[in-house]
C-alpha positions in Angstrom: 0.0 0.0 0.0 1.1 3.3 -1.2 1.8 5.9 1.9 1.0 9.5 2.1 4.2 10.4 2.4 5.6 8.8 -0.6 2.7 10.9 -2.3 3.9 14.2 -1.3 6.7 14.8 -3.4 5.0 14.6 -6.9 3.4 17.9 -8.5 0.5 16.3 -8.6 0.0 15.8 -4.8 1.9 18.2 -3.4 -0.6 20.7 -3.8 -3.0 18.4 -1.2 -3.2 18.7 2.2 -2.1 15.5 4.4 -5.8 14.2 4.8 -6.3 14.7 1.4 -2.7 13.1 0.5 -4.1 10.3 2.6 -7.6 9.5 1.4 -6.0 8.7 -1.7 -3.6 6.7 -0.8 -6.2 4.4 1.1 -8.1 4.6 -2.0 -5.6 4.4 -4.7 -4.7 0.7 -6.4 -0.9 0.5 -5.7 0.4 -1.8 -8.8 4.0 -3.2 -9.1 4.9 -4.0 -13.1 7.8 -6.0 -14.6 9.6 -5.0 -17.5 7.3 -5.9 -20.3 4.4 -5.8 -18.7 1.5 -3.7 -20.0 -0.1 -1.4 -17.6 -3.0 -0.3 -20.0 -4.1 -1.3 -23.6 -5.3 1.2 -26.5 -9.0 0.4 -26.4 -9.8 -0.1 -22.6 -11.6 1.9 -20.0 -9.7 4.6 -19.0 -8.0 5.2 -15.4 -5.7 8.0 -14.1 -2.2 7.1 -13.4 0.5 8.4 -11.5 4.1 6.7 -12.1 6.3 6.3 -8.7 9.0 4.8 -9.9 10.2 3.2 -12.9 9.7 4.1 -16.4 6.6 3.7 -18.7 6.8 3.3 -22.9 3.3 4.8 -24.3 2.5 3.2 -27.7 0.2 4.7 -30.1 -1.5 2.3 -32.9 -1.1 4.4 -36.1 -1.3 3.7 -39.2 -1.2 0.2 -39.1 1.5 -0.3 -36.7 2.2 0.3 -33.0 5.1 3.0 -32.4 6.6 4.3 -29.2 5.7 7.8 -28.6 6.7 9.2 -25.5 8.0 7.8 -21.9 6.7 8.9 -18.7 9.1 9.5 -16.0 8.3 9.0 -12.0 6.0 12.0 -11.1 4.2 11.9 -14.6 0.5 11.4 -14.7 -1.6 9.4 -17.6 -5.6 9.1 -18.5 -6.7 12.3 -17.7 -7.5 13.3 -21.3 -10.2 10.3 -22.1 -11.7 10.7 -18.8 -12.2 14.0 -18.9 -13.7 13.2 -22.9 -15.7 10.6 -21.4 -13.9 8.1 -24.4 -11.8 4.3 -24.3 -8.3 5.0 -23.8 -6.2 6.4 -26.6 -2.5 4.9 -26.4 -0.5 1.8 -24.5 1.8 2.5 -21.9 4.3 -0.6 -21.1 6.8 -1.2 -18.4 10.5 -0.2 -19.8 11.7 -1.7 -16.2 10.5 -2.4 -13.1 8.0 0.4 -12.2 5.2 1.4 -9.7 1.9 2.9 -10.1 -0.8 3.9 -8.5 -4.3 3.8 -9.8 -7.3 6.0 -9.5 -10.6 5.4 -11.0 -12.8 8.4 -12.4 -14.5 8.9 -9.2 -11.6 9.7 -7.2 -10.0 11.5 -10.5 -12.5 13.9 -10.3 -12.7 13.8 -6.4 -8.5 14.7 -6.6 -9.7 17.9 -9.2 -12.2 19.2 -7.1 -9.4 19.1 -3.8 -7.3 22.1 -5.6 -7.5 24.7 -8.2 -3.5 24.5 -8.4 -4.5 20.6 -9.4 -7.1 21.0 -11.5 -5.0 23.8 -13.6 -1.9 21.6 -13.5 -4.0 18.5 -14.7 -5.6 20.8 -17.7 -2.4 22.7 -18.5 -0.8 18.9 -19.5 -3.9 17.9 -21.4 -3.1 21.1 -23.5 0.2 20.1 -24.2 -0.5 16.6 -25.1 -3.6 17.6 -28.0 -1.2 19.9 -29.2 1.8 17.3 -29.1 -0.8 15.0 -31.1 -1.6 18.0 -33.5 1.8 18.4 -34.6 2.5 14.5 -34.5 -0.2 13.6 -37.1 0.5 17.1 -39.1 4.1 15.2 -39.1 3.4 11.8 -39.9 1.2 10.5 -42.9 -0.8 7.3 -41.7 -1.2 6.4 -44.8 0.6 3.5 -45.5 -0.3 2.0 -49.3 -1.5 4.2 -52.6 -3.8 2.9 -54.7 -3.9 3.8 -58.3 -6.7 2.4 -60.9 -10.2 2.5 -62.6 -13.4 1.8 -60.0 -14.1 -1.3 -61.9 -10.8 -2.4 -62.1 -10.5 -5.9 -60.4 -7.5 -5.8 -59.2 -8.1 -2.0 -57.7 -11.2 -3.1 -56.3 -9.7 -6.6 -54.7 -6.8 -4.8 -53.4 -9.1 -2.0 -51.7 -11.3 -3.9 -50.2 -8.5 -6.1 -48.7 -6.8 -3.1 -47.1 -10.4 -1.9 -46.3 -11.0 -4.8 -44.1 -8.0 -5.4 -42.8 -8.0 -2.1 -41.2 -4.9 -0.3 -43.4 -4.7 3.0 -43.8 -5.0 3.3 -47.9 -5.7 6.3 -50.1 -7.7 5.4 -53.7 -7.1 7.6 -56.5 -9.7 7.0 -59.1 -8.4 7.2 -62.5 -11.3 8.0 -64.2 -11.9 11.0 -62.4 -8.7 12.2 -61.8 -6.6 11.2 -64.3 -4.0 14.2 -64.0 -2.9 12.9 -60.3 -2.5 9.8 -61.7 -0.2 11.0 -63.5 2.2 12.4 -61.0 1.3 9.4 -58.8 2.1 6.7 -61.6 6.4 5.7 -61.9 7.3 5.3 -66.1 7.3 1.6 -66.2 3.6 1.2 -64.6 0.4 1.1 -66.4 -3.1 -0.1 -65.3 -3.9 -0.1 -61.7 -0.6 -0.3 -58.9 -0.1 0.3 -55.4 2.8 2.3 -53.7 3.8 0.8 -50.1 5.1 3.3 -47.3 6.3 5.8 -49.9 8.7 3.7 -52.1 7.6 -0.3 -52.8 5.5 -0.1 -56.0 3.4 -3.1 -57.1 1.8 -4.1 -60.2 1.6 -6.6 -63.1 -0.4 -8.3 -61.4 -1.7 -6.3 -58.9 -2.3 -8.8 -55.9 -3.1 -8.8 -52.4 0.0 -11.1 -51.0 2.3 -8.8 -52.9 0.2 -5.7 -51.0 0.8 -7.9 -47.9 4.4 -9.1 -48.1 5.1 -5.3 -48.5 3.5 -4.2 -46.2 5.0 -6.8 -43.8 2.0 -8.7 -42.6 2.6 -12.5 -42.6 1.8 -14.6 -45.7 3.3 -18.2 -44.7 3.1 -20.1 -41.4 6.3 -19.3 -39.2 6.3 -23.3 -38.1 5.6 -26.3 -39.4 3.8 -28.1 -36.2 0.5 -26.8 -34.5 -1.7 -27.2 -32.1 -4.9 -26.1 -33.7 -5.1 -25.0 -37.8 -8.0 -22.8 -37.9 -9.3 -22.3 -41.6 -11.2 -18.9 -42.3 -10.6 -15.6 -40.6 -14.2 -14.7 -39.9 -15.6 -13.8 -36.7 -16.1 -17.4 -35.8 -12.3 -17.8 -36.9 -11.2 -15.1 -35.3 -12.9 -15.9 -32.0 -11.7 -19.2 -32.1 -7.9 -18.3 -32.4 -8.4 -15.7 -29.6 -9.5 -18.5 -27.2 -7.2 -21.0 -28.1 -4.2 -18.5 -28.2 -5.2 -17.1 -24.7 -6.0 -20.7 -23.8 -2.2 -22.1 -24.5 -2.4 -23.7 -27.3 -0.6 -22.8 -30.6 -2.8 -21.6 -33.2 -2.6 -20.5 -36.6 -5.5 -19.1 -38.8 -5.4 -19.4 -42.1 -6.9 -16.8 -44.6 -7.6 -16.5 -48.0 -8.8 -13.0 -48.6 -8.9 -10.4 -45.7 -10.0 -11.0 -42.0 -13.8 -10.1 -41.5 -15.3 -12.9 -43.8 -19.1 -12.0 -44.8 -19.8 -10.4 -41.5 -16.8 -7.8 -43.1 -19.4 -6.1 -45.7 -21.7 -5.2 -42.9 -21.6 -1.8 -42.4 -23.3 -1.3 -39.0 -24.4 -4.7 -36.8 -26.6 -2.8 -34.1 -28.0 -6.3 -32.2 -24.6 -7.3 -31.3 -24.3 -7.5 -27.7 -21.5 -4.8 -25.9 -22.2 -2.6 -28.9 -25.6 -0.3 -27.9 -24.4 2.4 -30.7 -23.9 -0.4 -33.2 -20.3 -1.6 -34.6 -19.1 -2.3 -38.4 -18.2 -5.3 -39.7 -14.6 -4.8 -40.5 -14.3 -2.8 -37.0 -15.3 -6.0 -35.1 -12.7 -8.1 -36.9 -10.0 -5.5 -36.8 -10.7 -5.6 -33.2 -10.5 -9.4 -33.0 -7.5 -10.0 -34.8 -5.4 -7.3 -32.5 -6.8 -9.5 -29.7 -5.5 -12.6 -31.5 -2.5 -11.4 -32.2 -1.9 -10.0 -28.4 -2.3 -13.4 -26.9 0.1 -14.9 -29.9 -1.8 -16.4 -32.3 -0.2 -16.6 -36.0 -2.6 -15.0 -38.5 -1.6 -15.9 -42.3 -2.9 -14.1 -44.7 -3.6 -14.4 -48.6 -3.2 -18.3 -48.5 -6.0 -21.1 -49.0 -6.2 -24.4 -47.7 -6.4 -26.6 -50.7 -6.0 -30.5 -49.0 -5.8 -31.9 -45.7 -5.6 -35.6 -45.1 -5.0 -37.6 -42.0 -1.7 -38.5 -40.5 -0.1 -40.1 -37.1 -0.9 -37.6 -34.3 -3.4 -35.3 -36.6 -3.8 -33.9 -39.9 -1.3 -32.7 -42.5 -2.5 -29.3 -44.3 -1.7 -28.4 -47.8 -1.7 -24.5 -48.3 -1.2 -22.8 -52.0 2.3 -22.6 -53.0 2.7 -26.1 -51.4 3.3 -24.9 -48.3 3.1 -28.1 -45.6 2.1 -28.3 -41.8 0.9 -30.6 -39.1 -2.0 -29.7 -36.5 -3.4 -32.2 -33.7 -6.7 -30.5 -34.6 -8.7 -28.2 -37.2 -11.5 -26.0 -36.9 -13.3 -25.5 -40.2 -14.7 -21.7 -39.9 -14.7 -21.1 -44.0 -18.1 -19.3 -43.9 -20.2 -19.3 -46.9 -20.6 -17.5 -50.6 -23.2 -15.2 -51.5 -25.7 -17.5 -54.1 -24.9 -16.9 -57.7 -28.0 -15.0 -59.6 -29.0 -16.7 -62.6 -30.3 -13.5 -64.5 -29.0 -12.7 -68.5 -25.7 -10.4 -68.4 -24.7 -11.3 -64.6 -21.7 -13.1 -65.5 -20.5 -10.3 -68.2 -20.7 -7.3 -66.0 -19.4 -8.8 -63.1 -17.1 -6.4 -61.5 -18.1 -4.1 -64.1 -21.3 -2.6 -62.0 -22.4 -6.4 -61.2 -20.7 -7.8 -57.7 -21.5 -10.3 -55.0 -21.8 -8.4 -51.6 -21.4 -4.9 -50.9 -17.7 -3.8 -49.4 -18.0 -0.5 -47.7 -15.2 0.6 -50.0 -17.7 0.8 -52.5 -19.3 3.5 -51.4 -16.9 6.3 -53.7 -17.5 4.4 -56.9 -21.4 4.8 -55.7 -21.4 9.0 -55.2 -24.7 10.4 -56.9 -25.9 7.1 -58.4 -28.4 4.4 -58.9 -27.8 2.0 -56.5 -29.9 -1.6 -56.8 -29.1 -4.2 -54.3 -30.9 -7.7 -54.8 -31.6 -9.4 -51.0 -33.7 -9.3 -47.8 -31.4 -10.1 -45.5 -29.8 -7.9 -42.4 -26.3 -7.8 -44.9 -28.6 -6.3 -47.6 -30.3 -3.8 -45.2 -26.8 -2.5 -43.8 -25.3 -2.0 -47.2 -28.7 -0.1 -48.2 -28.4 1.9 -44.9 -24.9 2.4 -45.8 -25.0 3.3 -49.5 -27.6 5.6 -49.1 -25.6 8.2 -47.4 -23.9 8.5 -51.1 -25.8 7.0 -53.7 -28.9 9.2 -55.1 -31.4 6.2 -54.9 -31.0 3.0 -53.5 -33.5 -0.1 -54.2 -34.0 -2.9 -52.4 -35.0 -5.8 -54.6 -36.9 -8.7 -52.7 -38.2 -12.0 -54.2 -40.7 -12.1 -51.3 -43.1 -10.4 -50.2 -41.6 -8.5 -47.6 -38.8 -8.0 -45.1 -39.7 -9.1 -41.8 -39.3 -13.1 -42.2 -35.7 -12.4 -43.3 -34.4 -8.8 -41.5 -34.0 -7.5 -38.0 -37.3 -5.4 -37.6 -34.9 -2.6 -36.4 -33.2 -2.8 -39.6 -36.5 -2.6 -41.2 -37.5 0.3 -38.8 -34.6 2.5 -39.8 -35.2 1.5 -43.9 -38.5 3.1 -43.8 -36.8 6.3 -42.4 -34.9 6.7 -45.2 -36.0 9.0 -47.8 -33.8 7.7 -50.8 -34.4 4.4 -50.0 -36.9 1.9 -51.9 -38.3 -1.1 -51.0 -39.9 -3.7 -54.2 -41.0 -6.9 -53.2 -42.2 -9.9 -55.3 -39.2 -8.8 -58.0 -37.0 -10.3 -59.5 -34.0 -9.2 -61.3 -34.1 -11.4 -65.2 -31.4 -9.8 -67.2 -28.3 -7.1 -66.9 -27.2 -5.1 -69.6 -24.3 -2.5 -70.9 -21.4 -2.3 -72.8 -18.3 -1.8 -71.5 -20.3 -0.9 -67.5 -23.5 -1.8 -66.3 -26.1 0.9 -67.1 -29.8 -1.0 -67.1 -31.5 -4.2 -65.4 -34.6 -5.8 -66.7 -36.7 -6.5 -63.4 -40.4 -8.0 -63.8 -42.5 -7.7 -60.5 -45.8 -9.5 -59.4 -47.9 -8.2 -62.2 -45.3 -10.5 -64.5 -44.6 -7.1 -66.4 -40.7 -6.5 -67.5 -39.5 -3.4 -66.4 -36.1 -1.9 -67.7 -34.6 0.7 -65.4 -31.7 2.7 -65.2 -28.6 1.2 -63.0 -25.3 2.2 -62.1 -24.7 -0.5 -59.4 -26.3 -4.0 -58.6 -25.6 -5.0 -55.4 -26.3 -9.2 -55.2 -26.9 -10.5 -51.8 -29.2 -13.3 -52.0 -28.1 -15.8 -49.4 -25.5 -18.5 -49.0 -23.4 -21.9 -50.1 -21.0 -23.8 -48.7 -17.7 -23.0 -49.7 -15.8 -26.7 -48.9 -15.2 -27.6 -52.6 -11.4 -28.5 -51.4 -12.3 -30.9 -48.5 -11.8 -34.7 -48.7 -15.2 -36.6 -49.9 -15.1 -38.4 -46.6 -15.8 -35.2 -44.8 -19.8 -35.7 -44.4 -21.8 -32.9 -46.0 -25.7 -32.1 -46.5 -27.7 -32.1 -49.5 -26.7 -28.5 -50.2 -23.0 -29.0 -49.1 -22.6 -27.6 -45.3 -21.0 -29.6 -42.9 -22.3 -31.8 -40.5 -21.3 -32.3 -37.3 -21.7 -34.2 -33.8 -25.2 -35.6 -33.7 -25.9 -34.8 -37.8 -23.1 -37.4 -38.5 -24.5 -40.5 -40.2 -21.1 -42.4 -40.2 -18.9 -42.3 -37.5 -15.7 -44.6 -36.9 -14.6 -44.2 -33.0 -16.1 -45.9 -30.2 -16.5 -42.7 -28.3 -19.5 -40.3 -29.2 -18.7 -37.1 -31.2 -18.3 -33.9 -29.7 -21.3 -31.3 -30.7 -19.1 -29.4 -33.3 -16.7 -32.4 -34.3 -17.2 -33.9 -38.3 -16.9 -37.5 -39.2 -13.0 -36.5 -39.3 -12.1 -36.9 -35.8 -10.3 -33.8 -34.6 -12.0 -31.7 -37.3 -14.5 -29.6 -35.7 -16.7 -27.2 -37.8 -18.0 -23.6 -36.4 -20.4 -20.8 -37.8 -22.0 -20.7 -41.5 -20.7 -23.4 -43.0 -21.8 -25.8 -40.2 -25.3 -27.7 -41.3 -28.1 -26.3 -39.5 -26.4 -23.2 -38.3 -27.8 -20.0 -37.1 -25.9 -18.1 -39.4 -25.7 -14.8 -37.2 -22.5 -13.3 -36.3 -22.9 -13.8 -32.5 -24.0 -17.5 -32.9 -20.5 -18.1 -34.8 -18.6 -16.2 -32.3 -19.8 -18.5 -29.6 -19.0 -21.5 -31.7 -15.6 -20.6 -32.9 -15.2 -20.5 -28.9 -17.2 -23.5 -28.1 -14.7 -25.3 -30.8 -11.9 -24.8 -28.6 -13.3 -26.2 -25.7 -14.4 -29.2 -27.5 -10.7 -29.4 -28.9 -9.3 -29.8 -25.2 -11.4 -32.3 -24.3 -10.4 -34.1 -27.6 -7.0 -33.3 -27.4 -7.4 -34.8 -23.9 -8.7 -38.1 -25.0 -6.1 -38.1 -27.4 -3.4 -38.4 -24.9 -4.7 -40.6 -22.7 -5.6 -43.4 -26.0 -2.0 -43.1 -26.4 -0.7 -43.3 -23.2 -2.9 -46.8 -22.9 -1.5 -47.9 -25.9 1.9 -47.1 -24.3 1.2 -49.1 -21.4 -0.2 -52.1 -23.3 3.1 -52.5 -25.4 5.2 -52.0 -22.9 7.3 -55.4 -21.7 6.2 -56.4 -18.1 9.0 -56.4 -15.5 9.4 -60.0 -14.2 
């Protein structure tokens, strides 16, 4: 416990009097940190902290990265400024040795303001400093970390800004069609088409992908090891959650992604039912936030690969990434998600990416400025991207096939629809043909009255539910009639004399979590909890595991006579 007297000879309490000095300290959390150790995360609740000895690293998340930007010496204060702005905390601070803190919470901040004036103006005098500090810091420092050059219906632009979109980095777009003189300036001699320029200097093109985005940009693209605990395939929420609980859990995880964490959940642009979350969170802001958690408690996040085979072998399963790239995992958890259902309508197929695509990115939302915006579904995905869109596009239509909303959406969704005044709602549609030359610029839509319609369209939206994306798994892998997996009591064949576990396939140590699963609630929440659920069932397999073996140990093993 911190004394009064050890209070007095800081700034900040000096100007108390002794029974002030010592309601504090009686009050005050006195906490001891090793070198290393974090004191506070960017993110959290804030507190007000008051180093005594030691030293303190404050890292700032910016731009992608996490950088040192200041140290805090004994007698400095911290968390003043996002208590006083009533928001999370706005940087890290870490132990650079062994240090001691003391911790007040916003009741007895405010209580130690309202003891002095000479406080209160010493407190406010700092926050001064540090907004100006950050002023100049971010006038200083461009957080932009990748420039991206190329036509809206490029695919390559498009793919590459919807990957940086979702994975949270910083990215300007310069469009050009509309501004073809910067690209100009922006473009180096030996480039054409569409290219990226990483942190100021690494330009990439021909082709334009995302693991050459990534490798540049210094995010991981092959598994650091070759052994694992637990391979989890897909980097959706359900993915995500599961690598967060297994990492924090002990166990050594990798997640494996193809495109971008987020999965479909990443193209919703506000989820407002999720619970924590009363003002409503993004998509890609959930993920982002997942995979810093993953990362923090050490889970290996590889992105821009697939999982194209996996087959078993002694002690697990062997998995085959693109680029034959090899490892071994005691267990999997299959969290692949699903594909948004191909529309079988005239001219889909020729447009695509050319007006025509298959979700709705919130990175769309520029090529979308002033437009005719037509987005075919009647789910809570399609209701976001409509809510969404509608802040640039001049109309936006919602095309249903039913006869109304409230079967498929959240009626809050639905609520905040009808609000809208650009947005239109046409039910018992059907889109039957697209058509333009070198861009989309009509549909043909015929509506209950079997009349075809031909409207104007600048962007069509297709959201129309989902399929199993599990083309690359072995046949033995047991799959319903429309290809998602099954699992625990759903299995019809099942080789081991023990029962399966509620989210374990007909491969043992496979589990399955979220969309893809048969019979799954499809809801972000729903595969949150069983991405997490997963890893439980994966330590009680992993446990059953090691005791089969040590049996089979002890039944080979030569008696002593």
């Amino acid at each position: 416990m911190i004394t009064p007297d050890e209070l007095k000879p800081f700034p900040i309490f000096a100007c108390l009097n002794d029974s002030q000095r010592l309601r504090i300290a009686q009050s005050a959390a006195d906490i001891h940190l090793q070198k290393g150790e974090w004191l506070i995360r960017e993110g959290e609740m804030p507190w007000f902290f008051v180093l005594i000895k030691g030293s303190l690293d404050m890292e700032k998340e910016y731009g992608g990265s996490s950088k040192i930007r200041g140290r805090y010496q004994p007698g400095d204060f911290y968390g003043e400024t996002p208590i006083l702005l009533d928001s999370l905390t706005i940087a890290s601070l870490r132990a650079r040795e062994p240090s001691r803190v003391i911790r007040l919470d916003r009741v007895m901040f405010k209580e130690l303001m309202g003891s002095s004036a000479e406080c209160t103006n010493l407190i406010f005098q700092t926050m001064m400093k540090r907004v100006t500090a950050t002023r100049d810091y971010v006038q200083e420092n461009n957080p932009m970390r990748v420039l991206v050059v190329g036509a809206p219906h490029d695919p390559d632009c498009r793919s590459i800004r919807s990957f940086l979109s979702t994975n949270r980095i910083p990215f300007e777009w310069v469009d050009s069609e509309r501004d073809p003189d910067r690209v100009t300036l922006c473009m180096p001699s030996h480039f054409a088409g569409s290219f990226a320029i990483v942190d100021g200097d690494k330009c990439i093109a021909e082709p334009l992908t995302a693991r050459k985005v990534a490798d540049a940009l210094g995010l991981r693209t092959s598994p650091a090891n070759s052994d694992y605990d637990v391979l989890i395939v897909g980097g959706g929420p359900t993915g995500l959650a599961a690598a967060v609980y297994g990492a924090s859990e002990g166990l050594r995880v990798v997640l494996v992604e193809r495109d971008a964490v987020g999965g479909q959940a990443g193209f919703s642009s506000r989820i407002e039912n999720y619970l924590g979350f009363p003002n409503g969170i993004s998509g890609d802001e959930l993920s982002s936030r997942a995979l810093r958690q993953a990362n923090r408690f050490g889970a290996e996040i590889v992105m821009t690969r697939s999982v194209e085979k996996l087959e078993p072998v002694d002690g697990g399963y062997e998995v085959q990434l693109d680029g034959d790239i090899r490892v071994r995992t005691r267990a999997i958890v299959l969290a692949t998600g699903v594909e948004w259902r191909r529309l079988d309508a005239e001219g889909i197929d020729r447009l695509h990416g050319k007006g025509v695509l298959y979700g709705a990115s919130r990175t769309e939302a520029q090529t979308v400025i002033g437009k005719q915006v037509f987005i075919v579904g009647g789910g809570n995905s399609a209701g976001q991207a409509a809510m969404y869109f509608s802040g640039y596009a001049a109309s936006v239509t919602l095309l249903v096939r039913g006869a109304g909303l409230e079967r498929s959406m959240s009626q809050y969704l639905i609520a905040q629809l009808a609000q809208r005044g650009n947005i239109f709602v046409e039910t018992h549609t059907n889109v039957v043909s697209v058509d333009g030359d070198a861009y989309l610029d009509s549909i043909v839509t015929v509506g209950s009255d079997g009349q075809a319609r031909t409207r104007t369209a600048d962007a069509l939206f297709l959201m129309i539910g989902a399929k199993a994306k599990n083309n690359w798994l072995p046949i033995e892998l047991e799959r319903d009639e429309h290809g998602f997996i099954c699992t625990g009591r759903d299995i019809a064949n099942w080789s081991q004399q023990r029962a399966p576990f509620l989210l374990e396939t007909s491969m043992p140590g496979v589990f399955c979590a979220g969309d893809v699963r048969h019979n799954s609630i499809q809801r972000v929440s729903s595969g949150v909890g069983e991405g997490s659920m997963a890893i439980a069932f994966i330590h009680q397999y992993l446990a059953t595991e090691n005791r089969a073996d040590q049996n089979a140990v002890a039944r080979t093993a030569t008696p002593s006579s």
